[in-house]
N, CA, C and O atoms as a GROMACS GRO file, in nm:
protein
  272
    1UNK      N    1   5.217 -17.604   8.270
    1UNK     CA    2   5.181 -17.738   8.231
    1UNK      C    3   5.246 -17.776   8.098
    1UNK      O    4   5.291 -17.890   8.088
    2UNK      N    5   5.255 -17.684   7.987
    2UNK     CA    6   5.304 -17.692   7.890
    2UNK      C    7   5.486 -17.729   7.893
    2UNK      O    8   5.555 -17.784   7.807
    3UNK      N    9   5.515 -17.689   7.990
    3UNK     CA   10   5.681 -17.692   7.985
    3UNK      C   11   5.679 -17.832   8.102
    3UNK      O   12   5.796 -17.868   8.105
    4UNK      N   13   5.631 -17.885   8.156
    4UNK     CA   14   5.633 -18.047   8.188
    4UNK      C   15   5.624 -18.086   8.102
    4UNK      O   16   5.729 -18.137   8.063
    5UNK      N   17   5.513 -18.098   8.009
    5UNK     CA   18   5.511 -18.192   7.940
    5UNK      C   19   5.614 -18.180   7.762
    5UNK      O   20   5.608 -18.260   7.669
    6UNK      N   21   5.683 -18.074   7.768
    6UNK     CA   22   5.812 -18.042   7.700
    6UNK      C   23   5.890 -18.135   7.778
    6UNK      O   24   5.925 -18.241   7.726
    7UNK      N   25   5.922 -18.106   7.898
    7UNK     CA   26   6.069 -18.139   7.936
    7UNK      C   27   6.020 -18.317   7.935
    7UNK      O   28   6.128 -18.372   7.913
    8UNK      N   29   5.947 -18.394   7.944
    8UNK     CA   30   5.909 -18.496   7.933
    8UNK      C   31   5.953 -18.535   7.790
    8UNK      O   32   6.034 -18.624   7.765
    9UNK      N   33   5.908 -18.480   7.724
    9UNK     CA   34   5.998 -18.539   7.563
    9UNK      C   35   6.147 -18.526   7.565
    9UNK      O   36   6.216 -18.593   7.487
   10UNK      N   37   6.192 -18.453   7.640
   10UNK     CA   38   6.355 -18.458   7.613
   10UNK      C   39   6.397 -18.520   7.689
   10UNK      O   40   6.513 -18.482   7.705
   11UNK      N   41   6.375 -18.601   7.755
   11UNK     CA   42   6.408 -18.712   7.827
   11UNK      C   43   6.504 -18.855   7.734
   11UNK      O   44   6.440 -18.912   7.645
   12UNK      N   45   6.561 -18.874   7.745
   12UNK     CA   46   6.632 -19.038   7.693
   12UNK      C   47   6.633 -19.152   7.771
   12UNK      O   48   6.631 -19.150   7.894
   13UNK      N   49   6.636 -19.249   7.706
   13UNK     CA   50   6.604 -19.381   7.765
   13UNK      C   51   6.482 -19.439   7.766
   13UNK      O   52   6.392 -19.419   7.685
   14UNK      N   53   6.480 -19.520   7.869
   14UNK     CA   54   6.385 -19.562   7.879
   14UNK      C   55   6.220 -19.466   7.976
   14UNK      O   56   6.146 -19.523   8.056
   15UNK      N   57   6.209 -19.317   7.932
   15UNK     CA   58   6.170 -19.256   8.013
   15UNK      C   59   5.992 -19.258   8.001
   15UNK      O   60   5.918 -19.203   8.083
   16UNK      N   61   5.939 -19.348   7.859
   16UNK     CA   62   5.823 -19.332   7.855
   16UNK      C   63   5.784 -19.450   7.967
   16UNK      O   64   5.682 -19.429   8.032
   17UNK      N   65   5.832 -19.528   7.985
   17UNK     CA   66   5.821 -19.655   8.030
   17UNK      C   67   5.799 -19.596   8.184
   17UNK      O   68   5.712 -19.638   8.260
   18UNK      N   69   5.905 -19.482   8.220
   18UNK     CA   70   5.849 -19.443   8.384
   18UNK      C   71   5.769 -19.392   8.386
   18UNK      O   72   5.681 -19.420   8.466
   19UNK      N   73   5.758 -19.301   8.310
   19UNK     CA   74   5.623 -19.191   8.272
   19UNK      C   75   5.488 -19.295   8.268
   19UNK      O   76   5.385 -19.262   8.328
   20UNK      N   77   5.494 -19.395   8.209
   20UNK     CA   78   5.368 -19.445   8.228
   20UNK      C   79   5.331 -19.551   8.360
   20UNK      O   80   5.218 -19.592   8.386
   21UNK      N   81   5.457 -19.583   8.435
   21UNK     CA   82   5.440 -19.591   8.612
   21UNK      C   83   5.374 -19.537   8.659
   21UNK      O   84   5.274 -19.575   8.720
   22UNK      N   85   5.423 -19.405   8.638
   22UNK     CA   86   5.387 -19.304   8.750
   22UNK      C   87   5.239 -19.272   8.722
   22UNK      O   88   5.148 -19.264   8.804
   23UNK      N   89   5.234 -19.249   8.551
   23UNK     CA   90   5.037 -19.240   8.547
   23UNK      C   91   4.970 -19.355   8.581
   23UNK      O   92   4.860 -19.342   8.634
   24UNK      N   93   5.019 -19.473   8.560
   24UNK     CA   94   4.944 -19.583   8.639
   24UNK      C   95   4.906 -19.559   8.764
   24UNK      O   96   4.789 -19.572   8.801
   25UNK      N   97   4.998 -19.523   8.838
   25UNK     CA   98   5.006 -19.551   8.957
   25UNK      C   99   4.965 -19.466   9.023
   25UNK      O  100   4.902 -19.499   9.123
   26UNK      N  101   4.985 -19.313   8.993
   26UNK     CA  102   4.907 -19.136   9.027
   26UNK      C  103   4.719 -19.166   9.034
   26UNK      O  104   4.647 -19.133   9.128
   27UNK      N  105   4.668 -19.245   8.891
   27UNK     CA  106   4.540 -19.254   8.867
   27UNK      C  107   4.476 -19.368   8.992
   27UNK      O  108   4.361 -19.347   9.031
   28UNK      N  109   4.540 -19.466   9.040
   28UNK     CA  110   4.459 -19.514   9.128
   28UNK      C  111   4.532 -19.450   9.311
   28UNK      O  112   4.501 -19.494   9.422
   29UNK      N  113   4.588 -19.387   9.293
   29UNK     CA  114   4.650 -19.341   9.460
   29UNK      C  115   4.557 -19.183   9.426
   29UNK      O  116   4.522 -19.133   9.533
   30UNK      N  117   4.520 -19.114   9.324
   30UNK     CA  118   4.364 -19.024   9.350
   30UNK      C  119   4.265 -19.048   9.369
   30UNK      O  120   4.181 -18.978   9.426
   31UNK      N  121   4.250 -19.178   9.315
   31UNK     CA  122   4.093 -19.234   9.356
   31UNK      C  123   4.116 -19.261   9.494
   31UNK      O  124   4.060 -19.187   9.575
   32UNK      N  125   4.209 -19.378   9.546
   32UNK     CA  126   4.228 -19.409   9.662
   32UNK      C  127   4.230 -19.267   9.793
   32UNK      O  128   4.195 -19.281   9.910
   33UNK      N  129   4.287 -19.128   9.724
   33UNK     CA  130   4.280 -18.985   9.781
   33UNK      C  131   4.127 -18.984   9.842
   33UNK      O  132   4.080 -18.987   9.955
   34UNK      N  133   4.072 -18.977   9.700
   34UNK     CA  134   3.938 -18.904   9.732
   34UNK      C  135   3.863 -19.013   9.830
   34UNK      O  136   3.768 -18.982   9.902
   35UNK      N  137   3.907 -19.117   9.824
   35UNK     CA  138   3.763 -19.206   9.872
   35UNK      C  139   3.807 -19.203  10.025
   35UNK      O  140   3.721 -19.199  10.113
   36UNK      N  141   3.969 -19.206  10.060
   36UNK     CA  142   3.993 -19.173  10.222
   36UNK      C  143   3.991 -19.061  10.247
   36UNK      O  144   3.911 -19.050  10.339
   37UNK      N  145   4.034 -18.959  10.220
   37UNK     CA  146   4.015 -18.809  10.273
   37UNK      C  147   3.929 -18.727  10.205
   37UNK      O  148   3.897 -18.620  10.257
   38UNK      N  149   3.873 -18.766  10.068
   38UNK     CA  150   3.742 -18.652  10.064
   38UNK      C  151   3.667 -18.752  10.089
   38UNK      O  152   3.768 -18.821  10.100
   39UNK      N  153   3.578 -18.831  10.110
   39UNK     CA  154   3.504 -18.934  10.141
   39UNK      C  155   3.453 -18.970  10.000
   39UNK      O  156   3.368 -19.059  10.000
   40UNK      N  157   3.485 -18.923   9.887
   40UNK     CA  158   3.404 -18.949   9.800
   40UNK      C  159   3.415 -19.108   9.743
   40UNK      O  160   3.524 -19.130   9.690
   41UNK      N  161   3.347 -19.190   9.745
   41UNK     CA  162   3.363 -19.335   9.733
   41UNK      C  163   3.287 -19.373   9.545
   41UNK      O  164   3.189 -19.352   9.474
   42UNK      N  165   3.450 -19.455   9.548
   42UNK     CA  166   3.472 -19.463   9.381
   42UNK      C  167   3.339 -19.551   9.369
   42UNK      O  168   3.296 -19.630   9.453
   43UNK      N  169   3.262 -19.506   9.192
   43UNK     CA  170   3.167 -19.649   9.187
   43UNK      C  171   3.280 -19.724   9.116
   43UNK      O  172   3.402 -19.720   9.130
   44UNK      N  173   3.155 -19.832   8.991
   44UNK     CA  174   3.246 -19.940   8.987
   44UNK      C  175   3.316 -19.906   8.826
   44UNK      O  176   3.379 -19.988   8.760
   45UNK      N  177   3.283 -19.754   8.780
   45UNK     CA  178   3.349 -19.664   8.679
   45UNK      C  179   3.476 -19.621   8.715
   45UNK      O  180   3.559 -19.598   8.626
   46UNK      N  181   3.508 -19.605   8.847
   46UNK     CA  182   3.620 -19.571   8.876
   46UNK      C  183   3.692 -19.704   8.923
   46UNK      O  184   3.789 -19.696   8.997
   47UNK      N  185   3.667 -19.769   8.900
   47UNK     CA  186   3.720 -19.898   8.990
   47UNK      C  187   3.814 -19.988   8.845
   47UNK      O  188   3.931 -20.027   8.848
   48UNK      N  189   3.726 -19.998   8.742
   48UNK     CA  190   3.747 -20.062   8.607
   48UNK      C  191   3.829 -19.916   8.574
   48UNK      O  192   3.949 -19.919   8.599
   49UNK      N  193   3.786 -19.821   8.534
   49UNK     CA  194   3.901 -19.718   8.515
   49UNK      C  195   4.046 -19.754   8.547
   49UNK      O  196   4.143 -19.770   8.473
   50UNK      N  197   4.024 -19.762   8.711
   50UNK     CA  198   4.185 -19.769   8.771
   50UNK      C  199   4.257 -19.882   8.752
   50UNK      O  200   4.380 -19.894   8.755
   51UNK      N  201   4.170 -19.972   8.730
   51UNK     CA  202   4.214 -20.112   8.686
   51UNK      C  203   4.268 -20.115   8.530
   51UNK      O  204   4.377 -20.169   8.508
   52UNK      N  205   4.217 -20.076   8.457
   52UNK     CA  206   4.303 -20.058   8.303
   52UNK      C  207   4.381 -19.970   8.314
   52UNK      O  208   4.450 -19.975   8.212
   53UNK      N  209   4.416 -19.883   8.382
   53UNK     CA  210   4.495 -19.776   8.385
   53UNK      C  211   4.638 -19.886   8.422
   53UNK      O  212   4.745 -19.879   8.361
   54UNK      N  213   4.613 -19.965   8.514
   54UNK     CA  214   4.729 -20.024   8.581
   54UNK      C  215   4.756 -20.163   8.514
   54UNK      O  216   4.866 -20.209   8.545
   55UNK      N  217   4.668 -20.257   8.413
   55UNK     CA  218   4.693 -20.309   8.348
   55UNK      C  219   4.774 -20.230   8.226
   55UNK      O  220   4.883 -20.280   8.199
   56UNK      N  221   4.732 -20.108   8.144
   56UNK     CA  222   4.783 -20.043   8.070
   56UNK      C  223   4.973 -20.021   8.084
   56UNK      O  224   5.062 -20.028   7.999
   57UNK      N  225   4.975 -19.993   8.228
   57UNK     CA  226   5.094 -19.979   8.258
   57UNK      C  227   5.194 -20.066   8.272
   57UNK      O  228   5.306 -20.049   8.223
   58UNK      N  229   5.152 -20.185   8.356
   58UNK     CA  230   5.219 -20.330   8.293
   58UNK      C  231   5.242 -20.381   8.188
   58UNK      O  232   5.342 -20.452   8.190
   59UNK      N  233   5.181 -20.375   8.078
   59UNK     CA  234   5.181 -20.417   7.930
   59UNK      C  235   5.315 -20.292   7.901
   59UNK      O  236   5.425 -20.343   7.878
   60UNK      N  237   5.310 -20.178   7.900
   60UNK     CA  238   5.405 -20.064   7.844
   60UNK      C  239   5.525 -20.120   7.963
   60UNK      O  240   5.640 -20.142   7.925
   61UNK      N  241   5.499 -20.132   8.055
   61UNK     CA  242   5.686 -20.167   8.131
   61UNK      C  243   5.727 -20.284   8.115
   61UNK      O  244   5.850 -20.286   8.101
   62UNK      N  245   5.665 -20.411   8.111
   62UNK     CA  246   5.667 -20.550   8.093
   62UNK      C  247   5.690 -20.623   7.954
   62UNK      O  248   5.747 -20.728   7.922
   63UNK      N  249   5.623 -20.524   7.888
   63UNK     CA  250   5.629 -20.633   7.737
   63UNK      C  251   5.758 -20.616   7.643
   63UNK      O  252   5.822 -20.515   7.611
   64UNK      N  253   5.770 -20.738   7.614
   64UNK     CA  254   5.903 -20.751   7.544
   64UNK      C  255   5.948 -20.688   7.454
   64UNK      O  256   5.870 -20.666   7.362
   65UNK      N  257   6.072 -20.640   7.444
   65UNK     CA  258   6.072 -20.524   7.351
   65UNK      C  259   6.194 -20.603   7.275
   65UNK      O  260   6.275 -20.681   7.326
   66UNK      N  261   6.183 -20.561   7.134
   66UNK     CA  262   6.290 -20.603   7.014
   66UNK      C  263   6.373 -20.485   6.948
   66UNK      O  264   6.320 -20.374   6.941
   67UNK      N  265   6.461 -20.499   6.916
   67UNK     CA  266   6.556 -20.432   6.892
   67UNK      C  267   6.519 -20.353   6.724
   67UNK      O  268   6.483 -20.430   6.636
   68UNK      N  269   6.532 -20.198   6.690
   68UNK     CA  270   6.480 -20.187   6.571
   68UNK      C  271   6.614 -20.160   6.531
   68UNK      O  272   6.640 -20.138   6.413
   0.00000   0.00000   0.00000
């Protein structure tokens, strides 16, 4: 686990910006996991969870960025 999240920093570009896709997007396709194949059905903690998770992620890929 430690050497993912190494090789994740040596990344260039624009790589935080995918990195935080993919956690957007990982955090509500587990909930969506558990609630179809383990049956476990999200309350409305997991629901607002997955929902800022994926607002979170739009703001980091979307928002305008300026030149330093």
């Amino acid at each position: 686990m430690v050497a993912y999240g190494v090789v994740a920093t040596l990344q260039t570009g624009n790589f935080g910006r995918v990195y935080a896709s993919y956690g957007g997007i990982f955090i509500v396709m587990v909930i969506l996991r558990g609630w179809k194949i383990d049956g476990v059905v999200p309350d409305w903690y997991d629901m607002i969870g997955g929902f800022i998770a994926l607002v979170g992620m739009l703001v980091i890929m979307f928002a305008p960025r300026t030149s330093l």
